[in-house]
C-alpha positions in Angstrom: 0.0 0.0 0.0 1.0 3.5 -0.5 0.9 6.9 1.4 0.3 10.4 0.2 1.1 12.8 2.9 0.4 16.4 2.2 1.4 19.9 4.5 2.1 23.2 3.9 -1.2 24.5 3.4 -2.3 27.9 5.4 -3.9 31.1 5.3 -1.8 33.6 3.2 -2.4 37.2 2.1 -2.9 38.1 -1.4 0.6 38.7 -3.0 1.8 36.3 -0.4 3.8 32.4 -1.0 3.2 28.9 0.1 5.1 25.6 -0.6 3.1 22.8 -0.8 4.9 19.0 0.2 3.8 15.7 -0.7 5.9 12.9 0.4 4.8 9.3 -0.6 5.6 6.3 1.1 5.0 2.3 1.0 6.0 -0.2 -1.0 7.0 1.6 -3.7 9.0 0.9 -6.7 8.5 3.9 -8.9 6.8 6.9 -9.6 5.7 8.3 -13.0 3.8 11.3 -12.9 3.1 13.3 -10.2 0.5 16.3 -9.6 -1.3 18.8 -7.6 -4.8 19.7 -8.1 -7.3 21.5 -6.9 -11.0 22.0 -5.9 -12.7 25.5 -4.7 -15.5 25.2 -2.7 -18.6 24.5 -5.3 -16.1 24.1 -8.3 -15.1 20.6 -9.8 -11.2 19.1 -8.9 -8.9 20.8 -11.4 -5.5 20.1 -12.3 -3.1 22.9 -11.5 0.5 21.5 -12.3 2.0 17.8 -13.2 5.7 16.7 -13.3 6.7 13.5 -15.1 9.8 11.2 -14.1 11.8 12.6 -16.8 11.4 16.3 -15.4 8.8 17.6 -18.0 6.0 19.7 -16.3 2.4 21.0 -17.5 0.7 23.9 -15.8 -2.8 25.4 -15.8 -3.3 28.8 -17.5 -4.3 30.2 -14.6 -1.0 29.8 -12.8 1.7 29.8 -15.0 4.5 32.4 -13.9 4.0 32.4 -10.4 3.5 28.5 -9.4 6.6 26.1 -9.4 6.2 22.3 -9.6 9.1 20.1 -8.5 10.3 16.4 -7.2 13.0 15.0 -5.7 13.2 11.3 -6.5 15.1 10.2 -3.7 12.7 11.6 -1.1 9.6 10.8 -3.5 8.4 14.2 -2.7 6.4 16.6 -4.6 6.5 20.1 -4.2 4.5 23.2 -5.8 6.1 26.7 -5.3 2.8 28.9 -5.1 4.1 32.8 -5.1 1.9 35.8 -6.5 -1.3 33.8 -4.7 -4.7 35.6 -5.6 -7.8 34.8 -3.7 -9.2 33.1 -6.5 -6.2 30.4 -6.0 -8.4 29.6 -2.5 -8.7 25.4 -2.8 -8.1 22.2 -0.9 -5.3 21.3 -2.5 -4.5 17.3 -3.2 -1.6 15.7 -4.5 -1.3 12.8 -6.7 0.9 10.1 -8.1 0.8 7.2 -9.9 2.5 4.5 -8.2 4.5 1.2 -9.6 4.2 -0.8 -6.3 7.2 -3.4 -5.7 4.3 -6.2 -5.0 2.3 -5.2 -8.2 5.1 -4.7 -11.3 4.3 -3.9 -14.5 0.9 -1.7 -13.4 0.8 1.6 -12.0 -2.2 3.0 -9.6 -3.4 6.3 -8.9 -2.9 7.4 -5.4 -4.4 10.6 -3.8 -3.6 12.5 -0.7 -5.7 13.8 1.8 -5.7 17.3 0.8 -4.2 20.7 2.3 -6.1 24.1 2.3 -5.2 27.1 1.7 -6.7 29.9 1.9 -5.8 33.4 0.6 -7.5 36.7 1.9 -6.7 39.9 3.5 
């Protein structure tokens, strides 16, 4: 089985920063992609940046130029570098990863974490 565990959420003031964390753990044997999304109160789960294992990364419109998406392999941790933060950017925020488990080769699951919020108003 496999753990998402998520921090680094808060209440920030517009213009402010936050950097989100999301360390996996288990039996894992690899990770392909790995993501943070998003989901405002009343509004469907969005996507809002994805890195793959060779280091490519996709962002939403909406927050390209001031949100940063980064792993470290080693640690399998994801990280997104939110700077510039607008109220509008106010979500639980969830990480997730697809997972190659050392039990289960060949086949990779989805995994989500618990979600982090963060809120940003004056």
């Amino acid at each position: 089985q496999v753990q998402l565990v998520e921090s680094g959420g808060d209440l920030v003031q517009p213009g402010g920063s936050l950097r989100l964390s999301c360390a996996a753990s288990g039996s894992i044997f690899s990770i392909n992609a790995m993501g943070w999304y998003r989901q405002a109160q009343g509004k469907q789960r969005e996507l809002v940046a994805l890195v793959t294992s060779g280091g490519r990364t996709d962002y939403a419109d909406s927050v390209k130029g001031r949100f940063t998406i980064s792993r470290d392999n080693a640690k399998n941790t994801v990280y997104l570098q939110m700077n510039s933060l607008k109220p509008e950017d106010t979500a639980v925020y969830y990480c997730n990863c697809n997972v190659q488990e050392t039990r289960r080769l060949g086949v990779f699951f989805s995994y989500w974490g618990q979600g982090t919020q963060v809120t940003v108003s004056s």
